[in-house]
N, C-alpha and C positions, 0 to 999 in steps of 0.2 A: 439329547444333544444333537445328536444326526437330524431331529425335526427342525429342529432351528438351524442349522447348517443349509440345509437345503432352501429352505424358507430364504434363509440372507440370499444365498446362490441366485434366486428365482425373484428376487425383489427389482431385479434392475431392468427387469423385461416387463414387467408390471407398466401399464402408462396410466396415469388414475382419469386426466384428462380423455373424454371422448372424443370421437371422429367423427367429424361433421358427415353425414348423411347427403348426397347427393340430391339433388332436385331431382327430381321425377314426372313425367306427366305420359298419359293415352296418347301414344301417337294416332290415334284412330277419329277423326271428326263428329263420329256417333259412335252408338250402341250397334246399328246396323251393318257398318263399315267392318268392326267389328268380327261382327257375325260372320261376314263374307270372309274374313282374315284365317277364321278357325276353321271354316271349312274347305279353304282353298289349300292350305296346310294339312289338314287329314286327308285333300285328296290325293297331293304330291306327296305324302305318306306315304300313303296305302298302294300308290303305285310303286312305290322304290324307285324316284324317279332322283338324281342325283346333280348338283345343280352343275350346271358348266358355262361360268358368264364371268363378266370383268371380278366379278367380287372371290368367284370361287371356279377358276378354271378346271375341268374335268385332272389334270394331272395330280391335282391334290388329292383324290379317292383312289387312287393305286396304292393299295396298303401296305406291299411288301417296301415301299418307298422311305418307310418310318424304321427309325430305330427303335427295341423295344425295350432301352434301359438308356440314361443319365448319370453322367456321374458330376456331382456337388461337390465343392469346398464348401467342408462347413467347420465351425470353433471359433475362438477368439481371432487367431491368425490365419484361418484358413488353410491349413497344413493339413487337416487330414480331408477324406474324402470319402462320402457316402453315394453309394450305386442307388438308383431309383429304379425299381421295376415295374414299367405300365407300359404293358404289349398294347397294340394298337386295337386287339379286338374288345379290349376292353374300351377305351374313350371314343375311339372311331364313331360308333355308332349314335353316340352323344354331340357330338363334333359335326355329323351329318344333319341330327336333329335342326340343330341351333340355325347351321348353314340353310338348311331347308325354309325356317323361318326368316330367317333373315333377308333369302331370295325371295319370296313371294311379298313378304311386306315392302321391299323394295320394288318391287312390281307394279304391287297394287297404290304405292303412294304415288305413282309416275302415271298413272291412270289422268 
């Protein structure tokens, strides 16, 4: 009985209809283009070179700047409340990634 309880409970979060899939395409005009794209990005890597331009000013990478926990309304009514814990040294460096790539393929598209 509790299987099926649960079941009913979990049914209305269910969507059976898919979600369209965004378009996608290479921003890159070749294979070559490319190429230059992955190694201009492992070199701003490898340097630990952090990006500081209109898209991602140097003040965003001051880490103590982040709080290292969230709190959510979450339930039906949103009455109660759940704490999120994600210290910055956890995503930071993920978040630096992406930025990294972001800057240099902006870079290089402006070429």
């Amino acid at each position: 009985m509790l299987h099926e309880e649960i079941i009913a409970d979990m049914q209305s979060n269910i969507h059976d209809q898919p979600v369209p899939v965004p378009n996608n395409s290479n921003p890159f005009p070749s294979p070559e283009a490319e190429v230059i794209f992955c190694r201009a990005l492992a070199d701003v890597q490898s340097a630990g070179l952090k990006p500081d331009n209109v898209l991602f000013p140097a003040s965003q990478w001051v880490i103590d700047t982040y709080e290292t926990h969230e709190d959510i309304s979450v339930g039906f009514r949103k009455t109660k409340s759940l704490t999120i814990h994600l210290p910055p040294e956890i995503w930071m460096p993920r978040a630096l990634d992406w930025a990294q790539g972001l800057s240099v393929l902006h870079y290089l598209l402006e070429l």
